[in-house]
N, C-alpha and C positions, 0 to 999 in steps of 0.2 A: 628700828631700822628694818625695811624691807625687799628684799629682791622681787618685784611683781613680774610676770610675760602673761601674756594675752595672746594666743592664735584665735583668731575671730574668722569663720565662715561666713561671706556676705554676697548679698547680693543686693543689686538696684533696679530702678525701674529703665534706668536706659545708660549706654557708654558713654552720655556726653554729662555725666553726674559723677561728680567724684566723692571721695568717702575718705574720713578723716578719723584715727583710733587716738583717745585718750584715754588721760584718767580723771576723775574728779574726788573728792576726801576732804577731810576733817578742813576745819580753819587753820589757817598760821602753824603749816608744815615745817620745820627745820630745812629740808630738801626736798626738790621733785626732782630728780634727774633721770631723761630717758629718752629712748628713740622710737618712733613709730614707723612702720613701715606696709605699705599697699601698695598694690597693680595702678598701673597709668594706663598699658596697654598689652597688649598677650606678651608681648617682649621686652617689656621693663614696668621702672619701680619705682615709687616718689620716698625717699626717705628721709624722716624727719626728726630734729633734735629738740627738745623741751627743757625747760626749765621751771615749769609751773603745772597747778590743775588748769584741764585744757587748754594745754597750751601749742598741738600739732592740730592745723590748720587743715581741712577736709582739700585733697586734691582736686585735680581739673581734670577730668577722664578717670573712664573705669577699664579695664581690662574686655570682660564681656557682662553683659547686664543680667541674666539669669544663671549663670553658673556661681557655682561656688568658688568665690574669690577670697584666699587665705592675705586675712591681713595679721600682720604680728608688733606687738609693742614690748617692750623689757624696759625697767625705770627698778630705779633703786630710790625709797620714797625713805626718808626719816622726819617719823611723825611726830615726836615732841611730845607736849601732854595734852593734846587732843585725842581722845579716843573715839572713834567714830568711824563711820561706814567709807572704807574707801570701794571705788566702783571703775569699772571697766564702761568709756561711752563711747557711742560711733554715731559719727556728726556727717548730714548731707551736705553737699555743696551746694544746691539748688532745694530751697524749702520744696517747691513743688513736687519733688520726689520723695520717693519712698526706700528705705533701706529697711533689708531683712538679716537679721543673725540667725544664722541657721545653726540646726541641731549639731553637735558635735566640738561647739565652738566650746574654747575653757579657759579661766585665768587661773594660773596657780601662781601663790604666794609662800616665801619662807624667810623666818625673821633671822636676822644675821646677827644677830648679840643678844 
């Protein structure tokens, strides 16, 4: 069992593109339980609850499109006997754009039994 957070620096290629933080991992998890959370606009927040690998839905609107926009996820993951690579993604809402993780951005993880 895992405690994961994600603070993720991002940026897009324009404000009408929204950005969605998950996680993805092993096959046939025990549990994913978590909440991700991103800018909509300079004065609020799309916050979202999961149950699965990616399973928080990339929003509709970004806050501003070249600044660094702190997005953050926390999930408590119980992996069962898959050992394998779990991972931090950040999904567009519109293919035709582009998302940047900027320098600075980190997942820390610590297993809890």
């Amino acid at each position: 069992d895992y405690l994961i957070e994600i603070f993720a620096l991002v940026d897009t290629d324009a404000t009408a593109n929204g950005v969605g933080l998950c996680l993805n991992g092993p096959a046939s998890p025990v549990s994913v339980n978590g909440v991700s959370m991103q800018p909509s606009t300079t004065t609020a927040q799309i916050s979202q609850s999961f149950t699965a690998y990616n399973g928080a839905a990339a929003g509709t609107g970004f806050a501003t499109a070249t600044a660094d926009n702190l997005c953050y996820l926390r999930a408590i993951v119980r992996n069962g006997i898959n050992a394998r690579t779990l991972r931090g993604v950040v999904r567009s809402e519109l293919a035709t754009n582009n998302i940047i993780v900027r320098v600075g951005s980190v997942m820390r993880w610590r297993q809890l039994n």
